[in-house]
N, CA, C and O atoms as a GROMACS GRO file, in nm:
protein
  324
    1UNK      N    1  14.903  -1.701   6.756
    1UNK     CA    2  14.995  -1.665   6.862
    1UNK      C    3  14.918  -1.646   6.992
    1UNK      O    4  14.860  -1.543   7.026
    2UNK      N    5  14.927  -1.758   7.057
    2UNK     CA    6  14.844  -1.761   7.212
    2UNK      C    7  15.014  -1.708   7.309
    2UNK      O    8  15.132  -1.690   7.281
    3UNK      N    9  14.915  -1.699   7.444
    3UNK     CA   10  15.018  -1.623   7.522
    3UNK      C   11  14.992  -1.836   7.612
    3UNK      O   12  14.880  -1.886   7.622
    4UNK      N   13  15.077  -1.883   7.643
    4UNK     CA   14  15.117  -2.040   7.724
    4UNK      C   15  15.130  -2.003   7.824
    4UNK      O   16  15.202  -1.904   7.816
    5UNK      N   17  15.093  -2.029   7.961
    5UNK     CA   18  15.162  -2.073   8.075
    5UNK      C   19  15.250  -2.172   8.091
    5UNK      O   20  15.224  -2.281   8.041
    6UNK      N   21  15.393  -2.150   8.174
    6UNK     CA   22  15.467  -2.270   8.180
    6UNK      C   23  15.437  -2.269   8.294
    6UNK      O   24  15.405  -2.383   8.329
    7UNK      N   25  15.428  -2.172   8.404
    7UNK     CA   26  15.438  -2.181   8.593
    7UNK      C   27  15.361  -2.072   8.631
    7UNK      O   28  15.305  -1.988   8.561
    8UNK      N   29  15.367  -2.089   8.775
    8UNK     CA   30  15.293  -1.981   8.828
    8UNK      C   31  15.342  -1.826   8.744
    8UNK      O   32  15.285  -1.735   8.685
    9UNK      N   33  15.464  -1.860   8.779
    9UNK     CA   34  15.565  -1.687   8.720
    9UNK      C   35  15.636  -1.671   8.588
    9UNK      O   36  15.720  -1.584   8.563
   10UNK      N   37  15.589  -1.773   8.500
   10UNK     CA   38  15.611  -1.767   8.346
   10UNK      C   39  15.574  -1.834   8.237
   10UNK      O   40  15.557  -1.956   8.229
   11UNK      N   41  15.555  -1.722   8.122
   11UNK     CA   42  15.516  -1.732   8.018
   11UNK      C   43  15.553  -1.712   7.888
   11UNK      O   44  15.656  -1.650   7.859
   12UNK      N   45  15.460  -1.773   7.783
   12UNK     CA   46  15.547  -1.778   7.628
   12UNK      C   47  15.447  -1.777   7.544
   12UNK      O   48  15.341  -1.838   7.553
   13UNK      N   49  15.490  -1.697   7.450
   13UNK     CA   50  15.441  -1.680   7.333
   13UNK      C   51  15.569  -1.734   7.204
   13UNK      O   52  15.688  -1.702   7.197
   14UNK      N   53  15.491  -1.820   7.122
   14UNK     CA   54  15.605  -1.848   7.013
   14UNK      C   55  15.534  -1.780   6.881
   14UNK      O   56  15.414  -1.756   6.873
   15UNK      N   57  15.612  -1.759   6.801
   15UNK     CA   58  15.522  -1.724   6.615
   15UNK      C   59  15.669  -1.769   6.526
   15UNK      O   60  15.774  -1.713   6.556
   16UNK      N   61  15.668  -1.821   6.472
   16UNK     CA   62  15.754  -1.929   6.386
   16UNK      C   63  15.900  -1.902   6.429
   16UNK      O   64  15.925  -2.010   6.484
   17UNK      N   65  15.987  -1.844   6.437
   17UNK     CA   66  16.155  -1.841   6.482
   17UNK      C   67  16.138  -1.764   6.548
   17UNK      O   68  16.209  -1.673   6.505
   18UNK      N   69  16.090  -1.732   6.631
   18UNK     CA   70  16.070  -1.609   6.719
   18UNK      C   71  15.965  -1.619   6.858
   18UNK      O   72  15.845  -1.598   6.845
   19UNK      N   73  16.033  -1.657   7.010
   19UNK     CA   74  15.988  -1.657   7.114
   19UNK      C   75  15.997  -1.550   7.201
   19UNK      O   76  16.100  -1.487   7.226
   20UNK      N   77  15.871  -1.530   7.252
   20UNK     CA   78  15.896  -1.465   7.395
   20UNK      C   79  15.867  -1.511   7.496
   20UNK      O   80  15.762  -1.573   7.511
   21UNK      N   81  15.993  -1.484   7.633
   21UNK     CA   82  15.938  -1.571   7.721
   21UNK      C   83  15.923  -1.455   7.792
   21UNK      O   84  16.018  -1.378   7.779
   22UNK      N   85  15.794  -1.400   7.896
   22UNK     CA   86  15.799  -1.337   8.039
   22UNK      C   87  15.784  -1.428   8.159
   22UNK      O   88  15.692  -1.504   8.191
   23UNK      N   89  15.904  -1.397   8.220
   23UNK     CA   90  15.883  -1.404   8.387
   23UNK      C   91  15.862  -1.313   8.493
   23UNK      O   92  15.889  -1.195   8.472
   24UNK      N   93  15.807  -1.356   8.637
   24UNK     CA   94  15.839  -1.248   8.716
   24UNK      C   95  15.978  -1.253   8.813
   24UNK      O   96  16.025  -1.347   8.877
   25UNK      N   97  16.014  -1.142   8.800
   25UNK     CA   98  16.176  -1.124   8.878
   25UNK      C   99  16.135  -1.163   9.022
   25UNK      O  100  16.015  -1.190   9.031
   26UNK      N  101  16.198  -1.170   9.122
   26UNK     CA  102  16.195  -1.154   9.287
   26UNK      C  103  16.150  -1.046   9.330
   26UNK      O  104  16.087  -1.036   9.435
   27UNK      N  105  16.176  -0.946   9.249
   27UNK     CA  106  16.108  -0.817   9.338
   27UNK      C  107  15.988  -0.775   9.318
   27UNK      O  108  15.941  -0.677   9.375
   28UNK      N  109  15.905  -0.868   9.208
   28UNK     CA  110  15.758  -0.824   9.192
   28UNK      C  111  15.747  -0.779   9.027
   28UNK      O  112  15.636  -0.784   8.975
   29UNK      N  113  15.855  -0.739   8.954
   29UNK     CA  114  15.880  -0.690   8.872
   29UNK      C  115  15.910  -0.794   8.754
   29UNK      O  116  15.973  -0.897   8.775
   30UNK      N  117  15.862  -0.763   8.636
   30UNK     CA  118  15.895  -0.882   8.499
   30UNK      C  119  15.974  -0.854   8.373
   30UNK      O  120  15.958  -0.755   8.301
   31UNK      N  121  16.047  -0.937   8.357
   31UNK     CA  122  16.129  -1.020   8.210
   31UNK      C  123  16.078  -1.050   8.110
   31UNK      O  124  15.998  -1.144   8.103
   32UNK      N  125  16.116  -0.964   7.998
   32UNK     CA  126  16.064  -1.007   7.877
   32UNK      C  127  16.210  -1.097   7.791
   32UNK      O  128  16.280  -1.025   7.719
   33UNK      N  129  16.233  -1.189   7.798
   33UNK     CA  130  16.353  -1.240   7.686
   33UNK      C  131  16.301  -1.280   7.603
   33UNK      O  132  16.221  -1.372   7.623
   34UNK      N  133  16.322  -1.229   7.478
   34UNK     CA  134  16.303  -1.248   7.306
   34UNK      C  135  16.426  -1.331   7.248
   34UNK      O  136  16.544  -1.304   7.269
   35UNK      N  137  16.392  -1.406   7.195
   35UNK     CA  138  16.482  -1.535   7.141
   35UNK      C  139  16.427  -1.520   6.975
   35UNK      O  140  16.325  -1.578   6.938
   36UNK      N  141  16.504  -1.440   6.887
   36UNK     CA  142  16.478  -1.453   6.745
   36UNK      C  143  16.596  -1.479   6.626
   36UNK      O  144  16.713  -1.479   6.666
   37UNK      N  145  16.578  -1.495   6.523
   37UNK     CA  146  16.696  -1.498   6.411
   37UNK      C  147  16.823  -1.399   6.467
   37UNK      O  148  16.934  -1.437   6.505
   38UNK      N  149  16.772  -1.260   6.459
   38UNK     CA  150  16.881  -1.154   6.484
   38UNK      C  151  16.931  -1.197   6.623
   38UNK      O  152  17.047  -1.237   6.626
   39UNK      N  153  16.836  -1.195   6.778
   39UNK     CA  154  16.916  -1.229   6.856
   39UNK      C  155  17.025  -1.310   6.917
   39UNK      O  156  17.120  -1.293   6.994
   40UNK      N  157  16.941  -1.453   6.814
   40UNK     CA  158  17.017  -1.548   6.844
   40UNK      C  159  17.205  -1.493   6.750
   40UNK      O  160  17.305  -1.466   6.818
   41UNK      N  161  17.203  -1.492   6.632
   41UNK     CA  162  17.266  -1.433   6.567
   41UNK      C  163  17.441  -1.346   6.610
   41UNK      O  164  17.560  -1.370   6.591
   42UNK      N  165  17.333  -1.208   6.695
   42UNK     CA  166  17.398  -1.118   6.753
   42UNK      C  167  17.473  -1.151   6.886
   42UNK      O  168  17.577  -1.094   6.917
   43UNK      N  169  17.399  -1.268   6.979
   43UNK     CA  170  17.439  -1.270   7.108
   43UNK      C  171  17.454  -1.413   7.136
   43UNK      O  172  17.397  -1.478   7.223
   44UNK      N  173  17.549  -1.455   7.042
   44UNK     CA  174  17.579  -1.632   7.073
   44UNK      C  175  17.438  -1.697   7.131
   44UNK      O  176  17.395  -1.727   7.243
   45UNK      N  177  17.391  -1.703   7.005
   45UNK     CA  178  17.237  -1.815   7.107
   45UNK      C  179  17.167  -1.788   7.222
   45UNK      O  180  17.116  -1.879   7.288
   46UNK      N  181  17.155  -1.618   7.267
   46UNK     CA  182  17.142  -1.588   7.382
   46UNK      C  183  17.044  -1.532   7.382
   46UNK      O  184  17.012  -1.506   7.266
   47UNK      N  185  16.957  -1.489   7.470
   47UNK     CA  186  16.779  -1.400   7.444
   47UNK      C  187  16.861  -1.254   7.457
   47UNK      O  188  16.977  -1.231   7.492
   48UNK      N  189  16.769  -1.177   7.421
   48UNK     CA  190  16.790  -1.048   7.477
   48UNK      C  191  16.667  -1.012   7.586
   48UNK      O  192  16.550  -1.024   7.552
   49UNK      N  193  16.693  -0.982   7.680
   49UNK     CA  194  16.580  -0.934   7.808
   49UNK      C  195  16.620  -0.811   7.834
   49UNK      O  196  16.733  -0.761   7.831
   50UNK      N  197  16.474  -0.747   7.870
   50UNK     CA  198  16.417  -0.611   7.918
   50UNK      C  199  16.310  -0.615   8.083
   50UNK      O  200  16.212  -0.684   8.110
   51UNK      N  201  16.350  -0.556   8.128
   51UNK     CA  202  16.326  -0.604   8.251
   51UNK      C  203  16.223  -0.457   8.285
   51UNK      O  204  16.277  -0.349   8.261
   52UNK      N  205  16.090  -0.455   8.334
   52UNK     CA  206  15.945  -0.423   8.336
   52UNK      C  207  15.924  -0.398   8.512
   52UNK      O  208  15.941  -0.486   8.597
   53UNK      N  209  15.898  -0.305   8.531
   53UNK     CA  210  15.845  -0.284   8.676
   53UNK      C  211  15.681  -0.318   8.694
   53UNK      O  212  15.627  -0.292   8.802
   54UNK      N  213  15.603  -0.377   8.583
   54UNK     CA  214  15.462  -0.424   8.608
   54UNK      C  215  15.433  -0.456   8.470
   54UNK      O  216  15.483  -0.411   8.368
   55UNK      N  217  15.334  -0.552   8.487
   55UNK     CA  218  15.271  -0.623   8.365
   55UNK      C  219  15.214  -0.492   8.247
   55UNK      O  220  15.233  -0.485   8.125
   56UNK      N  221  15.122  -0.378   8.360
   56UNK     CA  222  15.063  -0.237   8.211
   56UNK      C  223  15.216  -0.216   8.183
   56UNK      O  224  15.203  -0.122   8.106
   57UNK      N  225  15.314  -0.231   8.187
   57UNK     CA  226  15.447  -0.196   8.137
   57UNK      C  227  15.498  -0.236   8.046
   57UNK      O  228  15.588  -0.197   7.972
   58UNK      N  229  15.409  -0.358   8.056
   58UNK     CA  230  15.500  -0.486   7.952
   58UNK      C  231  15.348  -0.432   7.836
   58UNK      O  232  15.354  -0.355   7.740
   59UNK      N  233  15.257  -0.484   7.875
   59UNK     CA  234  15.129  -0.432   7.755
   59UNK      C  235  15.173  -0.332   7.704
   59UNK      O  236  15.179  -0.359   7.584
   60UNK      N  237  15.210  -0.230   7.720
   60UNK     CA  238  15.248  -0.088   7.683
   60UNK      C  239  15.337  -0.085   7.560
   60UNK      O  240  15.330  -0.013   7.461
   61UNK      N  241  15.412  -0.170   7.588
   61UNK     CA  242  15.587  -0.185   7.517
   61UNK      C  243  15.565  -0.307   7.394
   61UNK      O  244  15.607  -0.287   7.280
   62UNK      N  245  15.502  -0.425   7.429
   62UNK     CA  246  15.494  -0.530   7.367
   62UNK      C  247  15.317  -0.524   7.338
   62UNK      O  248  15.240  -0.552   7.430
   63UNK      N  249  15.271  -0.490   7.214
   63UNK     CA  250  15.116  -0.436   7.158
   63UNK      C  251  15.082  -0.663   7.168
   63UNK      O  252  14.991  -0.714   7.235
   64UNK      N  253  15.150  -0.716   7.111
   64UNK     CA  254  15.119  -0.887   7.095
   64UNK      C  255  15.072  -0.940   7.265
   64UNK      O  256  14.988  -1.027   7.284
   65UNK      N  257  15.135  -0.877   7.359
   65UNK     CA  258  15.112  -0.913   7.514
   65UNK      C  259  15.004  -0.842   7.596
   65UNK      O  260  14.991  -0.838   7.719
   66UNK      N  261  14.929  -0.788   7.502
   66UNK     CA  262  14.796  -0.717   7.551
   66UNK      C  263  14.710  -0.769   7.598
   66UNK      O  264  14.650  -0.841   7.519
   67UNK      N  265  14.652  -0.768   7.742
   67UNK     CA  266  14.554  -0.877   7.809
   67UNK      C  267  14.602  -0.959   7.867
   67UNK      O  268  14.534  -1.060   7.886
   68UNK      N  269  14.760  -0.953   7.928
   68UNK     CA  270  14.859  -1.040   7.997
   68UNK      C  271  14.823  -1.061   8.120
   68UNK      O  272  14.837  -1.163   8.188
   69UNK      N  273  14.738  -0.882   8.168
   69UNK     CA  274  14.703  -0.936   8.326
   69UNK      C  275  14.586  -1.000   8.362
   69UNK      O  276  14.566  -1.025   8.481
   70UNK      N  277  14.472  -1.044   8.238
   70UNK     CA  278  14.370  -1.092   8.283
   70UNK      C  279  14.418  -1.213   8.262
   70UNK      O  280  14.335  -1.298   8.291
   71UNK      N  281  14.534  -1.262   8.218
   71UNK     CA  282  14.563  -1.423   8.253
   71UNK      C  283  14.628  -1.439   8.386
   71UNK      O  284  14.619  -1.552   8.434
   72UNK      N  285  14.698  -1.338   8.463
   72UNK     CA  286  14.763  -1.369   8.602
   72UNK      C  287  14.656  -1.322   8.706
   72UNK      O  288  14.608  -1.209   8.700
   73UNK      N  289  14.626  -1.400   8.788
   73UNK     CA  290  14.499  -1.316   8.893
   73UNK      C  291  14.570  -1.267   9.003
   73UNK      O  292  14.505  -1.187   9.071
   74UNK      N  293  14.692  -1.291   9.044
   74UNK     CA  294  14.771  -1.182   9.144
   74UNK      C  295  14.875  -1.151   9.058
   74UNK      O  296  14.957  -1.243   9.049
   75UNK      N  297  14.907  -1.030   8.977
   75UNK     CA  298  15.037  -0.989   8.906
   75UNK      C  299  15.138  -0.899   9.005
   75UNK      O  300  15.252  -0.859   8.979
   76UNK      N  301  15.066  -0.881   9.115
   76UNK     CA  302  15.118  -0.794   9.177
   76UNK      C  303  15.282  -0.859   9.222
   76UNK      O  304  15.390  -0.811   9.187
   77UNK      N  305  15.248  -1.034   9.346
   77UNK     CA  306  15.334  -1.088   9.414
   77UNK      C  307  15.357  -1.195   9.355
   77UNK      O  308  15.274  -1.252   9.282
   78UNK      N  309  15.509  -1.250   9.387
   78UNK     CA  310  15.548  -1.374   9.322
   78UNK      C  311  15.489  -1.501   9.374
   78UNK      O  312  15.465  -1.509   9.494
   79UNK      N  313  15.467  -1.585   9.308
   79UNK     CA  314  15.417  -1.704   9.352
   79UNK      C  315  15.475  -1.800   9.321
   79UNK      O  316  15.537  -1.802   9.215
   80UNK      N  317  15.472  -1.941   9.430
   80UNK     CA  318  15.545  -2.069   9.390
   80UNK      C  319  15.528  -2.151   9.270
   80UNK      O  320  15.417  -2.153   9.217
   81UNK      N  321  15.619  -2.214   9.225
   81UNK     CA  322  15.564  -2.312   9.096
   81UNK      C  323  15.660  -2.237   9.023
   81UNK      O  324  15.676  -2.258   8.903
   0.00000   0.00000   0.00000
């Protein structure tokens, strides 16, 4: 389970039926949507997202996303792409 870049402002981790994608919101702040058996399940094919005021926020909460900010070198501001 590697952490992928898709863009400047998002990322994915997959482990067999079960994705996470983080992005960063507009205000500086990041999205975790989890796409698994139960969610899909529970919420018509839909992720469930939790929305993070900083990346130590997301490390904190999600132990698998640990070391998220030494892959972004500005986590602070949004960037193009």
């Amino acid at each position: 389970m590697t952490i992928k870049q898709i863009d400047n402002n998002t990322f994915e981790k997959v482990a067999g039926a079960n994705t996470m994608t983080l992005k960063r919101d507009r205000n500086g702040g990041w999205e975790m949507l989890t796409s698994n058996p139960s969610t899909r399940a529970w919420n018509g094919n839909m992720p469930s997202f939790r929305r993070f005021e900083s990346l130590a926020a997301v490390e904190q909460h999600y132990k698998s996303w640990r070391g998220v900010t030494h892959l972004i070198a500005d986590h602070t501001q949004p960037q193009r792409g």
